[in-house]
DOMILO-757273 format. One record per residue: z, y, x of N, C-alpha, C in turn. Coordinates in pm, 1 decimal, padded with zeros to 6 digits. Each point is the difference from the previous one (the first is absolute). Layout:
! residues N
> Z / Y / X / Z / Y / X / Z / Y / X
...
//
This chain:
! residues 161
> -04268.6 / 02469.5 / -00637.5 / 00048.0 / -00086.7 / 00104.6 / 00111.7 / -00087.5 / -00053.0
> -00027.7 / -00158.1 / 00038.4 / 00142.6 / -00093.3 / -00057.8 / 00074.1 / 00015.6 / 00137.6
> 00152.1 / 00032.6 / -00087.6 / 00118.1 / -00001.1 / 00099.6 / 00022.8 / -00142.7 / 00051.7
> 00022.0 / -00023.6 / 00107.4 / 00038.9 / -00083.2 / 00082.4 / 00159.0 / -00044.0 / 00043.7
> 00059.7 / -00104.5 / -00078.7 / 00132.0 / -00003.1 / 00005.5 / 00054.9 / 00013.5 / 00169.0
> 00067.4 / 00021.6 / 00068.4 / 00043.5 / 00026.0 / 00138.9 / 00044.2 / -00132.1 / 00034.7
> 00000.3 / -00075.1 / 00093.8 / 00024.3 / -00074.5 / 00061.9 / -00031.3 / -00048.7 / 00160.4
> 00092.0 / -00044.2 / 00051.3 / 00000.0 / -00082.6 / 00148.4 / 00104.1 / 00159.3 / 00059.9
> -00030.1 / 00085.6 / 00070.1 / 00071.2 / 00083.0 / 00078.4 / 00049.6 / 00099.5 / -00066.4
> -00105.4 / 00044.2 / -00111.7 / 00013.5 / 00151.0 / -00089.8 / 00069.3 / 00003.8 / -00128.5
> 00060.1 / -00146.4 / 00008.8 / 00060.4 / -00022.0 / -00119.7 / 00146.1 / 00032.0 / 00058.4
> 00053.6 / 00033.4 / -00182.0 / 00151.6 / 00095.2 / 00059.0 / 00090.9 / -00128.3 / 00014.5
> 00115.3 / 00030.1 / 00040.0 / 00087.8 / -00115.4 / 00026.8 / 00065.7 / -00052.5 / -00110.1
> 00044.0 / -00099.7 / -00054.8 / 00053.1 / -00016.8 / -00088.5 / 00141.6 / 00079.7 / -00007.6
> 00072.2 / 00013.6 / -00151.6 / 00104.5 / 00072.5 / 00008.5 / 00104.6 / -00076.7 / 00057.0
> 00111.9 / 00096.7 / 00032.0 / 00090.4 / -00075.6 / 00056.3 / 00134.2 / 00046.6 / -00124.6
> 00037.1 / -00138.3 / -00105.3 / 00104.7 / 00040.7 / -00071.2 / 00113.3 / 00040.5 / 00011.8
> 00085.1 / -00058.5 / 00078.0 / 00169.1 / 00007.7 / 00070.2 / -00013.9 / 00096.4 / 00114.5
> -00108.3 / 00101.0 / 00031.5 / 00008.5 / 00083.4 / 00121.6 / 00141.7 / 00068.3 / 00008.4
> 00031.8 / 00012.8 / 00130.5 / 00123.4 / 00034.5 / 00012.2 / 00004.7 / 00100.0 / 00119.1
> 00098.7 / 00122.2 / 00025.2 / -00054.3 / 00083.8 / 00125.8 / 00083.5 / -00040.8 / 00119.3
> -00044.5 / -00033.4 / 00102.6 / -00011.9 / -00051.3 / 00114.9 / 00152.2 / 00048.3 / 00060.9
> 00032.1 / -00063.7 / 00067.3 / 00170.0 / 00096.3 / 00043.2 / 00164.6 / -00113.2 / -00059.8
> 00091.7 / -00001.6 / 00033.3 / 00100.1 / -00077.4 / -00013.3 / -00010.4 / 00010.1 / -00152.1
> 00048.5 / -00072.1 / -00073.4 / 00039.5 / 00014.3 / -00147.0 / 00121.1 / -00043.8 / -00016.9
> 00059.1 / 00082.1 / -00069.4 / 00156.7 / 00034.5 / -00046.2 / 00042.8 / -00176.2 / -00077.5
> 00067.0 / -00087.0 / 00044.6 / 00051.3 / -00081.3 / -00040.0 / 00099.1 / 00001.7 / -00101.4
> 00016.9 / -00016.5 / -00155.1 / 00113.7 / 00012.6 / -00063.8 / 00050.1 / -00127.0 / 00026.9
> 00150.8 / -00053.2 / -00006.9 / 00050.4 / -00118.7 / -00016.0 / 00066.8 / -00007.2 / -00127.9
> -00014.7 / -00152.2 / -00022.8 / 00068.4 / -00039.0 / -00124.2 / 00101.2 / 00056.6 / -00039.6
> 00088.6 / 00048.9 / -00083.8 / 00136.4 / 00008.8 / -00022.2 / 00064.7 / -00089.4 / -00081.6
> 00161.4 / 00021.4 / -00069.4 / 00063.6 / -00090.8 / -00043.2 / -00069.2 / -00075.8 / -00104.4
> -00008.0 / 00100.6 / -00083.9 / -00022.5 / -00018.9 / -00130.7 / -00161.7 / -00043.5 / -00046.8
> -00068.6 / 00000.3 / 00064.5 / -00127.7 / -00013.6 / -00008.8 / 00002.6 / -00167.4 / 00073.8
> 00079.8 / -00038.6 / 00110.3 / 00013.2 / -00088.9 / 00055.6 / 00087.2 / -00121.1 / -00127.7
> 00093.7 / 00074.0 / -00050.9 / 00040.1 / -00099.4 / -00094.2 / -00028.9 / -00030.5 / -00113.6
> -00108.2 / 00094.1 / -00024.2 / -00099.1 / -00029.9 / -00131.3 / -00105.9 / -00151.7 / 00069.6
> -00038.9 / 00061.5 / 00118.2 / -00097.2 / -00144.0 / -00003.8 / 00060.9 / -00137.7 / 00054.6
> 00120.4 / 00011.1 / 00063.4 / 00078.1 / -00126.7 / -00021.7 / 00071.7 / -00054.7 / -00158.9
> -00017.5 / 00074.3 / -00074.8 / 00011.9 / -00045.8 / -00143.5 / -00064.7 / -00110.6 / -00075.9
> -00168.3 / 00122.7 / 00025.6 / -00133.7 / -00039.7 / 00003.0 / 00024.3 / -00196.9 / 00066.8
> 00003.0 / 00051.1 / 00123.0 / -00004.5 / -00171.8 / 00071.3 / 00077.8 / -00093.8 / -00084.0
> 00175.3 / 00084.3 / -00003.1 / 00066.3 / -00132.8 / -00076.3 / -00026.9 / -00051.5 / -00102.7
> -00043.5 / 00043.5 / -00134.7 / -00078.6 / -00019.5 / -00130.9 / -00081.1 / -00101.5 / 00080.3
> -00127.2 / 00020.4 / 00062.0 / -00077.3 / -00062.7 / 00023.8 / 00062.9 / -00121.1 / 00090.8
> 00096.4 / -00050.6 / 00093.5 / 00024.0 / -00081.4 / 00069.4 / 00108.4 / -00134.8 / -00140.3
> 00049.8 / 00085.3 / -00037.5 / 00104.6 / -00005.9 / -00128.2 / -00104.7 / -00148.9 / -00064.7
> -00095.2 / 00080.7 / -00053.1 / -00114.8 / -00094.1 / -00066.5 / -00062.3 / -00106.9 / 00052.1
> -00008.7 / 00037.9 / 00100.1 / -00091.8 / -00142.7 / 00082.3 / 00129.4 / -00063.8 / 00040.5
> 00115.8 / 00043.7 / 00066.2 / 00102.9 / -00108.3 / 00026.6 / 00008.0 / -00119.0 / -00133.8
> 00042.3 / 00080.8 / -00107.0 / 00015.8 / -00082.4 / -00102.5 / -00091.2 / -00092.9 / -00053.0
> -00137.8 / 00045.4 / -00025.1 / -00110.4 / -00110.1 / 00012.6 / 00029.1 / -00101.7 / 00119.4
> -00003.9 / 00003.9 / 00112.0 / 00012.4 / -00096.1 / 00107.7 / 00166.7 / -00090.0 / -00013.4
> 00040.2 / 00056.8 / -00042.7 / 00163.5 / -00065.2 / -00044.7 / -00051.1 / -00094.5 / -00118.9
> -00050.9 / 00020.3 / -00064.6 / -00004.2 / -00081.7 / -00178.6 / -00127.5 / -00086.3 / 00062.5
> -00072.6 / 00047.3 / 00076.5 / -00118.7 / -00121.8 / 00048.5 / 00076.7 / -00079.4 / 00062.2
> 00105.7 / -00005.8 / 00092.6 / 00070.1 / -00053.3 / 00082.8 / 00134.8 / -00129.5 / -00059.4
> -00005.0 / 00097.6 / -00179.9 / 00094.9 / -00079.8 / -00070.6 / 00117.7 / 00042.1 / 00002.3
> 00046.6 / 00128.1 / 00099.2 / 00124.6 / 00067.7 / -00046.6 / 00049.5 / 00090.1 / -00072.3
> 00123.9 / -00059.0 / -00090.2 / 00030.3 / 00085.6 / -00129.0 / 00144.0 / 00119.8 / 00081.3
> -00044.8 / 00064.8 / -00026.2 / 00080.0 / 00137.8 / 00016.6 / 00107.3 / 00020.4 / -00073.6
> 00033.8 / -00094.4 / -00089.6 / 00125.1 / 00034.6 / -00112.0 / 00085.9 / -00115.9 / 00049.0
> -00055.3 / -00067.3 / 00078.0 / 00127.7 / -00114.0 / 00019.8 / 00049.9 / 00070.1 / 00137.3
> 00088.9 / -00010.8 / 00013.8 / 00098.8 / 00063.0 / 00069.6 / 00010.0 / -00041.4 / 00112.9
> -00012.8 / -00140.8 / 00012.4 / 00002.7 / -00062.2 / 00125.8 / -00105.1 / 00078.1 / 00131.5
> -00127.7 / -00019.6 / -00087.9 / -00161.3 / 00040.6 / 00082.6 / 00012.7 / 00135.6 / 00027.6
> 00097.5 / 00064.8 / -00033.1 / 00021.8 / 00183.7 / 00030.1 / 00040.8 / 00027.1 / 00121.1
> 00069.4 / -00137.8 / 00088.1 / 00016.4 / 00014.9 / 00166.9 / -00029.6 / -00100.9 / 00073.5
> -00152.5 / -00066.0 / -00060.5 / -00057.1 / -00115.8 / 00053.8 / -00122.9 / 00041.7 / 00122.5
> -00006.6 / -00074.7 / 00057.5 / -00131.0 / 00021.5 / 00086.7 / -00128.4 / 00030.5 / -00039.7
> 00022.3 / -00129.2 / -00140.1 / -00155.4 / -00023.3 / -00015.2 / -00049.3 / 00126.1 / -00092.9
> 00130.7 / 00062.0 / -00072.7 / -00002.1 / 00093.9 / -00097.3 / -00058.1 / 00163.1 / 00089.8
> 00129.9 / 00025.9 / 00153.8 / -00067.7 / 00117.1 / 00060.4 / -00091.0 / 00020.0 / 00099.5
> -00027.8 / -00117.6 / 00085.2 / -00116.9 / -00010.7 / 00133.7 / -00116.0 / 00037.2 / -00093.1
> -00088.7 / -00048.7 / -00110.9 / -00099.2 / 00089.8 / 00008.1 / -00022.0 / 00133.1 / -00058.3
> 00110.8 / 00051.3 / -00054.4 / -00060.5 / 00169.2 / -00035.5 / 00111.0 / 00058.8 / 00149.2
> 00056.2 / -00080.7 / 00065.7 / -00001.3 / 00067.5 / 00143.9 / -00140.1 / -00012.0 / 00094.4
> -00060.2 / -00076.0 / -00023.8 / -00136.8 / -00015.1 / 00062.1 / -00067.6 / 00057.1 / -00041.0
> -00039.6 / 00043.4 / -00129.7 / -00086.6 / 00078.1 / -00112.1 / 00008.9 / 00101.6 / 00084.9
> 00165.7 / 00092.6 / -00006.4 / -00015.8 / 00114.8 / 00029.6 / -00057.0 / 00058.3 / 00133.2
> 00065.4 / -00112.0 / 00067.5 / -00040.4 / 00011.1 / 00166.0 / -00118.3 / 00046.1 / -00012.4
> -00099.4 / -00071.4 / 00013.1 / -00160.8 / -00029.4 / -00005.6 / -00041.4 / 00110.2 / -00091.1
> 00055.1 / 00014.4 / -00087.8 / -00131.2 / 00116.0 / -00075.8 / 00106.1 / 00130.9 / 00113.5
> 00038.4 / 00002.8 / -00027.5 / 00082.0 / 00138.2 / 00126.5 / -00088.8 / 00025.9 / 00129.0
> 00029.0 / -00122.5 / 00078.5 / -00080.2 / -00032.3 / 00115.3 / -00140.5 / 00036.1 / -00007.7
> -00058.4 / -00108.5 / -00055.9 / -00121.0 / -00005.5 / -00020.4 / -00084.1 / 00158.7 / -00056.6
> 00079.1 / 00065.0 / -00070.5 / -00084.7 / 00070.5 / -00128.6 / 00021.2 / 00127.8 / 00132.9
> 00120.7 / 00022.5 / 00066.6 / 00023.9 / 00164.6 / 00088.1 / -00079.3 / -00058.6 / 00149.0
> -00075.2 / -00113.7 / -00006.9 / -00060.2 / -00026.8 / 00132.3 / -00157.2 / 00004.2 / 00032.8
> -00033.1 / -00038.6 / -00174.0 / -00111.3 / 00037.2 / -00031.3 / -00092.1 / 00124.7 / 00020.8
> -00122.6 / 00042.6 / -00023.4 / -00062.1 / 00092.6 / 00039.0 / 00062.6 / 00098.3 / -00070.4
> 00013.1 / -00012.9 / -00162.9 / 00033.0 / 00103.2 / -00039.6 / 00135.3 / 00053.4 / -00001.4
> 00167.9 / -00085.7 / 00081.2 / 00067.3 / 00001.3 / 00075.6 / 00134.9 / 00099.4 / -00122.2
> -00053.0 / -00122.0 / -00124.9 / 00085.5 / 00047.4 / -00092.7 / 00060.3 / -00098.6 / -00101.2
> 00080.2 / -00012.6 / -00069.2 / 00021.0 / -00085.9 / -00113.3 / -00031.7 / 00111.9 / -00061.3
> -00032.3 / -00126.4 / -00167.2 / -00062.5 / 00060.8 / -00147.0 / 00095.0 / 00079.3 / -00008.4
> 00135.9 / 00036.3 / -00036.9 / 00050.6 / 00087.1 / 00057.0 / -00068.3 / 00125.9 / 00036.2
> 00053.1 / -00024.5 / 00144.3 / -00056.4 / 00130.0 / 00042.7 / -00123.4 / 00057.4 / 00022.9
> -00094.7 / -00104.1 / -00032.1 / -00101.2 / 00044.5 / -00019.2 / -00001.1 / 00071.7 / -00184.2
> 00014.5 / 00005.2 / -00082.0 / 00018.9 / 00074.9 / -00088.1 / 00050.7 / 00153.6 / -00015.4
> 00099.8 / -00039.9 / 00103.1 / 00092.7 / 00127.3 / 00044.0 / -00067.9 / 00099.7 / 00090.6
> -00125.2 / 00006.2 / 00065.3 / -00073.5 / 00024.2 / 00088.9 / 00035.7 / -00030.1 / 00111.8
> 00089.6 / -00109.4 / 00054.4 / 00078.3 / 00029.0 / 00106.9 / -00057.3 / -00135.9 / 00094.5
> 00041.8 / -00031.8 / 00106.3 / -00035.1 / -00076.8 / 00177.0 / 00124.6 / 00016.7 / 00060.3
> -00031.6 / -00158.0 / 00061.9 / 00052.2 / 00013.5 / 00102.7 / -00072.3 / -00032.6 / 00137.6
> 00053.7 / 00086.3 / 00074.9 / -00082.9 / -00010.3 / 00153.4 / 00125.3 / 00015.8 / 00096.1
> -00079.2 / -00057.7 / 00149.8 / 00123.4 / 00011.2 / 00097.9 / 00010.2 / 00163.5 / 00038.3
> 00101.4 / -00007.8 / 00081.1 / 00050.8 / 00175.3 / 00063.4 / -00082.4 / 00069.7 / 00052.4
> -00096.4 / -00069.2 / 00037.9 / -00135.2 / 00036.4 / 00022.8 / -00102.5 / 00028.0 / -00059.9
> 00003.7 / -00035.1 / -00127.0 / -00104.3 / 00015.8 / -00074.8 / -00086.8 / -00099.8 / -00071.8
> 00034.2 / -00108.3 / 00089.3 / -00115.9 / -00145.8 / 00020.1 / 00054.3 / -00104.9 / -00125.7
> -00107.5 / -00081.4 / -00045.1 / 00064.4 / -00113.2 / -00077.8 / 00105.3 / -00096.8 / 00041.4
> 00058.5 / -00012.4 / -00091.6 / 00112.0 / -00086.8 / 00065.8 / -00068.3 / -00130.9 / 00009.0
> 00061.1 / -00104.3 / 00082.8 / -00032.4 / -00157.6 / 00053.3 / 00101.0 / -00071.1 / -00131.4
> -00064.7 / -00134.4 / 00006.6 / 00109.3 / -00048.9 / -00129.5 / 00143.3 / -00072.0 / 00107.6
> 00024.0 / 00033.4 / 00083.5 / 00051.5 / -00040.3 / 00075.3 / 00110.7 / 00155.0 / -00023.1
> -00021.2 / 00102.7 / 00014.5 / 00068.4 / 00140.7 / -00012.3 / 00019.0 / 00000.8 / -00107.5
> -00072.3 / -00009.1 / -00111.2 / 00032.8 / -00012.1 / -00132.1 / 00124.0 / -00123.8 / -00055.5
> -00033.2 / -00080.8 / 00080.1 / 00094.6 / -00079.7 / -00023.7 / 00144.8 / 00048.4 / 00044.6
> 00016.5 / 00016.9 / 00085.6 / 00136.8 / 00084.0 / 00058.9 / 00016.4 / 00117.3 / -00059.3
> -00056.6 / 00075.6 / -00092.5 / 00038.5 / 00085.5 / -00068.2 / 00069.2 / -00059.6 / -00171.8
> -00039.9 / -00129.7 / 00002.7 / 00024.7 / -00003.4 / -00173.1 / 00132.5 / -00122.0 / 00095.2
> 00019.0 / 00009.6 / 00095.1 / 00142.1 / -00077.9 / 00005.8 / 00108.6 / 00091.6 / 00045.9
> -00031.4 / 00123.9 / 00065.1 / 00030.6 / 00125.1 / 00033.8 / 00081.1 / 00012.5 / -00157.2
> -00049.1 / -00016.9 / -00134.1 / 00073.6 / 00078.0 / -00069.8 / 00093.8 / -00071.8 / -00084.6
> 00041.2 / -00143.2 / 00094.6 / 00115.8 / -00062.5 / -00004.4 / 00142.3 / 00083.7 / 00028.2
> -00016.7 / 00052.8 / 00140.1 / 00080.2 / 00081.7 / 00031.7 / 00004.9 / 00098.9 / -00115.1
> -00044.4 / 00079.3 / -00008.8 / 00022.8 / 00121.3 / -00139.0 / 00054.5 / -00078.3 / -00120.8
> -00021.8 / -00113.2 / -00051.3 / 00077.0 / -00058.0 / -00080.5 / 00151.5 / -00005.4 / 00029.7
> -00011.0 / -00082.0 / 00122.4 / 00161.6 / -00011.3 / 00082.6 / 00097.0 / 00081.0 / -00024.2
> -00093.1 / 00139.3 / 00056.0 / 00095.0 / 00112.1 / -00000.9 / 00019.7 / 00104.5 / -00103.8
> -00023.7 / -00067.1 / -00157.2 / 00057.3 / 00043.5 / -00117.8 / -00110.7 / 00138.0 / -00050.2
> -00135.2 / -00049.9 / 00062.2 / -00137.9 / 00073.3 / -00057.8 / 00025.8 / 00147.4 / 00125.4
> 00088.6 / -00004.3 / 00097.4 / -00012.8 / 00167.3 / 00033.0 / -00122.5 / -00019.3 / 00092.0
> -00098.3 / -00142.1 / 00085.9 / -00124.3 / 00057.3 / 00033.3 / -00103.7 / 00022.5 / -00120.1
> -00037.5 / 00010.1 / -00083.0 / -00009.2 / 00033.6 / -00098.9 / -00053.1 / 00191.0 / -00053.0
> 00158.7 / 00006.6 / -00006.4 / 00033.5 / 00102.2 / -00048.4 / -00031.3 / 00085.5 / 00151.6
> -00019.3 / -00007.4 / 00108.9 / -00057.6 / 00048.2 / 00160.8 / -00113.2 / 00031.9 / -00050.8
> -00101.1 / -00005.5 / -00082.5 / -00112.7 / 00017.2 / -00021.0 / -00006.0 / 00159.0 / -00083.8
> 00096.0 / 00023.0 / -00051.0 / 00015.5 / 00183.8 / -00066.0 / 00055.9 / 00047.6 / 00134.8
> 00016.4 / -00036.6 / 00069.2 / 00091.9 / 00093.6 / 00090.0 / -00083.4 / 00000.8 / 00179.0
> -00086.6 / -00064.0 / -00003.4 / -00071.0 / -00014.0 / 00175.1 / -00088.6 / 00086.0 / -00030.8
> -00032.8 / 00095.7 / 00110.2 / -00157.1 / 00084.8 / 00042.0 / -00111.3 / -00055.5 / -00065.1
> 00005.0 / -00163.0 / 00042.6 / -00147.1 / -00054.6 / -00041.1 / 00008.2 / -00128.5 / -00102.4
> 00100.9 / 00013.0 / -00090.5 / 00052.4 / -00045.1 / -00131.2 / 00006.0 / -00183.1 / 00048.5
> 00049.3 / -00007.6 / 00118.2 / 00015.5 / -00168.7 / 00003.3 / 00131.1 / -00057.7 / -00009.7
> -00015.0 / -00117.1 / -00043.7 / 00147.9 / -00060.4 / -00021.5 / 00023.6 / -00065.0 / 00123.7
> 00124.0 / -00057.8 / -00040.6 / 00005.2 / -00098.0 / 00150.4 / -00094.5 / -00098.8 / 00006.4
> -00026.9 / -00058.9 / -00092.3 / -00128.4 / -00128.3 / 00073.0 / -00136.1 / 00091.0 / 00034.8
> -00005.9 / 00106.1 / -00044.2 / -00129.0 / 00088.5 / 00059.0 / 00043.6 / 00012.3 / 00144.8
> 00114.7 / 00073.0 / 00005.8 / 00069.6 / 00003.4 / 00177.1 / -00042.0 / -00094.3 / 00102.8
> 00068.3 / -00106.3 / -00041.7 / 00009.6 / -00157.4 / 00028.7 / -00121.3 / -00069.9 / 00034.3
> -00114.1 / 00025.6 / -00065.3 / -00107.9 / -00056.1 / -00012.5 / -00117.7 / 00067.5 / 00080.5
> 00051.1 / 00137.9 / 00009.0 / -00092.5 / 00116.2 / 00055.3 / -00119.2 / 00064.0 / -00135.2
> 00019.7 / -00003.8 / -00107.2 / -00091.4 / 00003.1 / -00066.2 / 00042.1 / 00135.8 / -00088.4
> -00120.2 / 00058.6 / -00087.7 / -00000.3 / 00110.9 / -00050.8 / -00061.5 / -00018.2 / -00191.4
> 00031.8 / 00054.0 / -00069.8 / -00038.3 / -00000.9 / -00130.3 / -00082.5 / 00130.1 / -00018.6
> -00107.0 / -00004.2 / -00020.5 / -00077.0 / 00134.8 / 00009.5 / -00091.5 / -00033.5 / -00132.4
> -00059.2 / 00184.8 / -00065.6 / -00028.5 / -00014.4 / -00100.1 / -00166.3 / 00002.9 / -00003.2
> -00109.6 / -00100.1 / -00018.9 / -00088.2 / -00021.4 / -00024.1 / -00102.0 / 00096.6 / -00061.1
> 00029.8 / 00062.5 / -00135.1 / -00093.8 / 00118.5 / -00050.4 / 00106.5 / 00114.2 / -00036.2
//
């Protein structure tokens, strides 16, 4: 007798790879140090493209003058904005960064952030500058490892794998 491959009803289901068991799952959140590894990550990378877009633009960085010019800081203040914004609003709701780091960000809820929330979080950490890095340093020391622009913003750093 030729076997008959199974198909239409009697065929098995395909596998399921990422199965996971059904029930709340334990959320880790980001912590300090894992958090300031992938803002490193970002600056290297923002570091680079600012400077390309500066020398396309024609500004030299050694003259002294262009070191508190407009034309010298509006766009790697825009750079940063936008890949910040843009990259934690996105589906995968991470910068290269933290996506390396295994890490997300999502709202207090759980949900992707809007680039609109995202945005108020990467101006959120104006304030922590202000106040001499201590929102910042709030991130070793809260229940659910957020700084003040996490506070501020409503948002959470949680770890991906």
């Amino acid at each position: 007798m030729a076997s008959v491959p199974p198909s239409g009803p009697l065929a098995p289901p395909p596998p399921v790879w990422e199965a996971r068991p059904a029930g709340p799952q334990p959320t880790g959140f980001g912590g300090f140090w894992v958090r300031v590894v992938a803002y490193v990550i970002d600056a290297i990378l923002l570091t680079l493209v600012s400077v390309v877009v500066a020398k396309i633009m024609g500004v030299d960085f050694m003259d002294d003058a262009s070191a508190f010019s407009l034309k010298a800081n509006l766009p790697g203040f825009l750079i940063g904005w936008l890949y910040f914004a843009l990259l934690e609003s996105s589906e995968r709701g991470a910068t290269l960064g933290k996506m390396a780091m295994g890490l997300r960000v999502v709202s207090s809820e759980g949900q992707r952030l809007s680039f609109l929330n995202a945005t108020g979080r990467y101006f959120a950490k104006f304030l922590s500058v202000i106040i001499l890095g201590i929102g910042f340093i709030m991130v070793a020391f809260t229940d659910r490892k957020r700084g003040l622009h996490d506070i501020v913003a409503g948002t959470l750093v949680v770890k991906s794998r």
